[in-house]
N, C-alpha and C positions, 0 to 999 in steps of 0.2 A: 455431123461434120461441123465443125467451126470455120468461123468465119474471121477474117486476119485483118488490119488495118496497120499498114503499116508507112509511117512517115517518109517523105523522102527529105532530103536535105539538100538543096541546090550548092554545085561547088562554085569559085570563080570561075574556073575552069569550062565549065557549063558539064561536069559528071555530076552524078547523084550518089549521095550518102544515106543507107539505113544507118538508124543508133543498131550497135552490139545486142544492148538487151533487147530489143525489137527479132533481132534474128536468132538470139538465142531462145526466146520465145516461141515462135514460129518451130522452130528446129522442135524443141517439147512438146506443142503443139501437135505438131501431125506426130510424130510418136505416140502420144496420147491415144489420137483417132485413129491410129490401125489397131493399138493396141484393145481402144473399145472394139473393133469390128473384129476381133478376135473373139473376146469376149461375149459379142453377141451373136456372135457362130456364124458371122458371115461364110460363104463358102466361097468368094474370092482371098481369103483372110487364111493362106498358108499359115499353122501358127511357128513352125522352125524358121522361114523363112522374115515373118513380126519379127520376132524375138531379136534375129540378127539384124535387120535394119533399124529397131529402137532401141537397140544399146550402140549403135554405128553411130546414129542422131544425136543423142544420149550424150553420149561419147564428146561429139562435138562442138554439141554445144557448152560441155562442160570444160574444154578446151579455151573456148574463144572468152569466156569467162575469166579461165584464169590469166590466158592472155593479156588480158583490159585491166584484171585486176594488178598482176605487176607492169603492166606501161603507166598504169594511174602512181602507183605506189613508187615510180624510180625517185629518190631524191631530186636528181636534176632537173627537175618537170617544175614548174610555177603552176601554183595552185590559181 
């Protein structure tokens, strides 16, 4: 099992912000570690069950990626 540190980011507002690739990490992350406890024949470790929740994961972290990637890339954005 991994272990996760993940920043927060104070707002004015007084909310808290993770960075994207922080949770997209995280997100990879524990898909990772079902997928090892599959692997190592866990027997809490459904493997149909793995398989649909780390490509769900998967899935969304590859999302919020591309998301970031075009709000970063819109022209009207200052660098």
């Amino acid at each position: 099992m991994h272990s996760f540190a993940l920043p927060l980011i104070p707002t004015e507002e007084g909310g808290l912000l993770i960075p994207a690739e922080q949770v997209t990490a995280l997100l990879r992350g524990v898909a990772d570690d079902w997928a090892s406890a599959v692997e190592d024949g866990s027997p809490e470790a459904d493997p149909e069950t793995v398989r649909a929740m780390t490509e769900a994961l998967t899935q969304l972290a590859d999302q919020i990626d591309a998301e970031c990637i075009a709000c970063a890339s819109r022209p009207d954005r200052q660098p």
